[in-house]
C-alpha positions as CSV (number, residue, x, y, z in Angstrom):
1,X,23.9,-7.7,-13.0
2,X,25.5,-9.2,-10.0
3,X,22.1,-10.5,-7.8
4,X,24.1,-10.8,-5.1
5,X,26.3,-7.5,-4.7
6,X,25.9,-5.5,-1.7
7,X,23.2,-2.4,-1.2
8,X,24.5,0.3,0.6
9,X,22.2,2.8,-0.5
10,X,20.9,3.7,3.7
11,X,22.6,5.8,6.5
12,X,22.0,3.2,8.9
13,X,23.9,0.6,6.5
14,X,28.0,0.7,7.1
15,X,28.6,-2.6,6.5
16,X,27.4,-6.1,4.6
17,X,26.1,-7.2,7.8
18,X,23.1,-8.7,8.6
19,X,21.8,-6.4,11.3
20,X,23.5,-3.3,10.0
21,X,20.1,-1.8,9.4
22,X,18.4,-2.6,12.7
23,X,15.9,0.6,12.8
24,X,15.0,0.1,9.4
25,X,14.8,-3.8,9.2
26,X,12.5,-4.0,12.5
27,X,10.2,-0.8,11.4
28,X,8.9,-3.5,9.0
29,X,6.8,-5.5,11.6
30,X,4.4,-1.9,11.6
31,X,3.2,-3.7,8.0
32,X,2.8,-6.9,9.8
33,X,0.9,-5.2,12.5
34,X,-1.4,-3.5,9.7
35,X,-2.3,-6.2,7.9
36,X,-3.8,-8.1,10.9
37,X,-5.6,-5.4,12.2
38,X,-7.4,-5.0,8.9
39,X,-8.1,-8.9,9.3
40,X,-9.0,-8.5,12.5
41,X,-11.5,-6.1,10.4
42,X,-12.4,-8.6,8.0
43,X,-13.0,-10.7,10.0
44,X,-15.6,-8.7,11.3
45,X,-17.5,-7.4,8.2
46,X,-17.9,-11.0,7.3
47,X,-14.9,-12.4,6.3
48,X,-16.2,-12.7,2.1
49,X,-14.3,-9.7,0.6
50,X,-11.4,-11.6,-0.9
51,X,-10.4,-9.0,-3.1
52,X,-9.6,-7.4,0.3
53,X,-8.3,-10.5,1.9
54,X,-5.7,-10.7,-1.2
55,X,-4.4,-6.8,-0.7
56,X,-4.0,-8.0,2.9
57,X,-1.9,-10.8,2.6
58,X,0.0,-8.9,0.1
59,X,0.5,-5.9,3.1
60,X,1.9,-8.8,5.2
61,X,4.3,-10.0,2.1
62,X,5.7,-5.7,2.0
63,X,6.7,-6.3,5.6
64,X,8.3,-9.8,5.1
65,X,10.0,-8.5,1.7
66,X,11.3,-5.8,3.3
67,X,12.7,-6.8,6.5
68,X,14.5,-9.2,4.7
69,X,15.8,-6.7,2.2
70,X,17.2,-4.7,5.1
71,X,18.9,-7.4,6.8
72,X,20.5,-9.4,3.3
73,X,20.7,-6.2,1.5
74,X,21.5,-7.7,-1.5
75,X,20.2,-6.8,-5.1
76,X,18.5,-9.8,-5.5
77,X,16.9,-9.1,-2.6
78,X,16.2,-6.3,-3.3
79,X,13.2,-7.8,-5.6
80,X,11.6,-9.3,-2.5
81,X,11.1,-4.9,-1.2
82,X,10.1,-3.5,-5.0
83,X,7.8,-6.3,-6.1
84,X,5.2,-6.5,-3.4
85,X,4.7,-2.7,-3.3
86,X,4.4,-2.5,-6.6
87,X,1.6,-5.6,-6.6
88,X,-0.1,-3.4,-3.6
89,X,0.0,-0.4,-5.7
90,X,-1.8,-1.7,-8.8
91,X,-4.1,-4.2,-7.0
92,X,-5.4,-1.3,-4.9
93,X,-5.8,0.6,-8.0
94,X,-8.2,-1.8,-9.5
95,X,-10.0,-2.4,-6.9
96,X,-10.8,1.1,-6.2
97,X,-12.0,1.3,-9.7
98,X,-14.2,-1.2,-9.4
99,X,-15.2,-0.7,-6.1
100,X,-15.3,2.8,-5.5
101,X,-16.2,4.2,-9.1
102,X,-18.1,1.1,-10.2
103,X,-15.9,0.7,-13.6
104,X,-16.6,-2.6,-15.4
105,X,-13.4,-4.8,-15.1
106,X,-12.3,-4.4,-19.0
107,X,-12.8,-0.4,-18.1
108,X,-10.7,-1.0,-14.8
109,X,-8.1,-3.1,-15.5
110,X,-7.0,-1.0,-18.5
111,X,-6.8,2.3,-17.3
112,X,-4.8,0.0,-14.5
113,X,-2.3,-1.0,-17.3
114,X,-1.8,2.6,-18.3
115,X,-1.1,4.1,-15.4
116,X,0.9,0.8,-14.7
117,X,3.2,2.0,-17.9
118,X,3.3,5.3,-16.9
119,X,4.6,4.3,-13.3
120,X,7.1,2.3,-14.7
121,X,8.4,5.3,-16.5
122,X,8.8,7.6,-13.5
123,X,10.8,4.8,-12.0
124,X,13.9,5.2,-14.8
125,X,13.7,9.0,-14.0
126,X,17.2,9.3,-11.0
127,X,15.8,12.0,-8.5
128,X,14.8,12.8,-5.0
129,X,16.9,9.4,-4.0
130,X,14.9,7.4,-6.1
131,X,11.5,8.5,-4.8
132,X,9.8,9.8,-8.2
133,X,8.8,6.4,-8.7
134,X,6.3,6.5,-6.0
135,X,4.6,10.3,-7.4
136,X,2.6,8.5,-9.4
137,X,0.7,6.5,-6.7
138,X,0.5,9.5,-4.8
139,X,-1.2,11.8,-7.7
140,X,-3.7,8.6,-7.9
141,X,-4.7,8.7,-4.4
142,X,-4.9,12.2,-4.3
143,X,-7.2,12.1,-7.5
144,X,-9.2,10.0,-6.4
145,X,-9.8,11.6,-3.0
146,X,-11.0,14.3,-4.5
147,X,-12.9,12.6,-7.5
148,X,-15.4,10.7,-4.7
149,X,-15.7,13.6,-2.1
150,X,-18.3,14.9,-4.9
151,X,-20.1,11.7,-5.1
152,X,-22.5,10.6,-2.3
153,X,-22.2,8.5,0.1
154,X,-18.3,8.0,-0.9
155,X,-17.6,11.0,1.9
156,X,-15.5,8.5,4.4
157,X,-13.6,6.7,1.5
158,X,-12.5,10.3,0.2
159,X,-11.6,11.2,3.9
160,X,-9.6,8.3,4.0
161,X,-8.0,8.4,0.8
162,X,-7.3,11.9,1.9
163,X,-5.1,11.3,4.6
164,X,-3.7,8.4,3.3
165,X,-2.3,10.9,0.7
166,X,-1.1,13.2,3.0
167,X,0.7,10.6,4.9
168,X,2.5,9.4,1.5
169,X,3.2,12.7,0.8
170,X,5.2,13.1,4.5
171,X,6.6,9.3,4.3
172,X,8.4,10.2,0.8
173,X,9.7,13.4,2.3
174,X,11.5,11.0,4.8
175,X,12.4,8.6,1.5
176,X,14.2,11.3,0.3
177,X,15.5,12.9,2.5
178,X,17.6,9.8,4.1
179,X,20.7,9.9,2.6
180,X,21.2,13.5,2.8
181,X,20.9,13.9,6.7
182,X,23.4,11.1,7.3
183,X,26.1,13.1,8.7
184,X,23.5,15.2,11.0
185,X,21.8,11.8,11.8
186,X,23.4,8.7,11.3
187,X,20.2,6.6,11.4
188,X,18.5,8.0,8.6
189,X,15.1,8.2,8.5
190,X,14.5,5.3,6.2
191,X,12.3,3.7,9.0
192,X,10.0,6.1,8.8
193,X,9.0,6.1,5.5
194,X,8.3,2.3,6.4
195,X,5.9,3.5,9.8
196,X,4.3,6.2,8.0
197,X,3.5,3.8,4.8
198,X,2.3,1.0,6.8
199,X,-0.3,3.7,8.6
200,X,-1.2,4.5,4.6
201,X,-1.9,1.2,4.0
202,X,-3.9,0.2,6.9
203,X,-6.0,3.7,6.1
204,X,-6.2,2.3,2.3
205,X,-7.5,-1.2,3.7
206,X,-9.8,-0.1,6.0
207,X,-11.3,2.0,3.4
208,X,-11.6,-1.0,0.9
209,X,-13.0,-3.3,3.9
210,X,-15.3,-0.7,5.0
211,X,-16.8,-0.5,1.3
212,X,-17.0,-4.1,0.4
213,X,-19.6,-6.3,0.5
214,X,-20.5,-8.3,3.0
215,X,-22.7,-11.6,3.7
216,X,-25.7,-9.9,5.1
217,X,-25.9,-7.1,2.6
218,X,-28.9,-8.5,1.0
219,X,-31.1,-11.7,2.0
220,X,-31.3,-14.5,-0.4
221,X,-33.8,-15.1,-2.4
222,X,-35.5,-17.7,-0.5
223,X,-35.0,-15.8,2.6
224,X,-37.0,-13.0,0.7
225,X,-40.2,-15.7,-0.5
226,X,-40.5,-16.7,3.4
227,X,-40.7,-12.9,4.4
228,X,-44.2,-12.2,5.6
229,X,-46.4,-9.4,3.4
230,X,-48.0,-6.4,5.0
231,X,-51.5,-6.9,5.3
């Protein structure tokens, strides 16, 4: 495979150029943007949830990978798009089976491998302009969604995980529909899968921030010895 041969798979894209995908090389920064508003919100809850801290810096690295893949639009660049997502996807995955449904890690991690393999399967399958690939992580959220709206006190983490699906759900309508609008609208709409999917992310890491732990959660132990008893 030739790493450095030309991607021209976009409406927006007519030529080799650098900035021949302006709308959909820029939409990028919206990662960027929610990746420090969810530090901005771990930095608030405490700053100690470094599981969290990890899927954010990896939400920054989607942005980066991307714009750079819509300005070089090469195959090999193409890697720096495919890979982060794909390291969101899973990472979230884990953590919300360890977070959210309390799974030991061994449990976690592989039902995490299996539904790793399976996702790597729907990627072969050539359909919807490449956009079965993603189903998988859609089913998941939507699964899940509805698995904790029956437990309690895991009502706002199914809300969350509830929109976020239907948001994935309208981004990969846009995904798909990109390269068959191009002679009704040259732009594509490409950029809004990226706009839509950063809003999905910050949802996903607001949730994960919002049930992590944080410093104060319980007092230390000799906090607890100095506590006065009750009379």
């Amino acid at each position: 495979m030739d790493w450095r041969a030309p991607v021209m798979d976009y409406c927006e894209r007519l030529s080799p150029a650098f900035w021949a995908e302006p709308a959909n090389a820029l939409s990028n920064f919206a990662f960027v943007i929610a990746a420090a508003s969810a530090f901005i919100l771990w930095r608030r809850r405490g700053g100690a949830d470094y599981p969290a801290l990890a899927l954010i810096v990896v939400t920054t690295s989607v942005g980066i990978g991307s714009f750079i893949f819509h300005t070089i639009a090469t195959r090999g660049a193409m890697l720096l798009d495919v890979v982060p997502i794909a390291i969101f996807i899973y990472g979230y995955f884990l953590l919300a089976l360890r977070r959210y449904f309390r799974l030991s890690t061994v449990a976690a991690t592989a039902i995490t491998v299996a539904f790793a393999a399976g996702s790597s399967f729907a990627t072969t399958v050539d359909a919807l302009n490449g956009s079965v690939g993603y189903l998988p992580a859609l089913a998941a959220l939507a699964i899940f969604a509805a698995l904790l709206w029956t437990r309690r006190g895991q009502r706002g983490t199914a809300q969350a995980l509830a929109v976020a699906a239907l948001l994935f759900a309208i981004s990969l309508v846009f995904r798909t529909i990109d390269r068959a609008i191009c002679s009704a609208f040259p732009l594509g709409a490409h950029f809004l899968w990226h706009m839509l999917n950063a809003c999905v992310l910050w949802l996903l890491l607001r949730a994960a921030i919002v049930a992590g732990p944080r410093p104060d959660d319980q007092a230390s132990p000799i906090q607890n010895a100095k506590e006065p008893t009750a009379a």
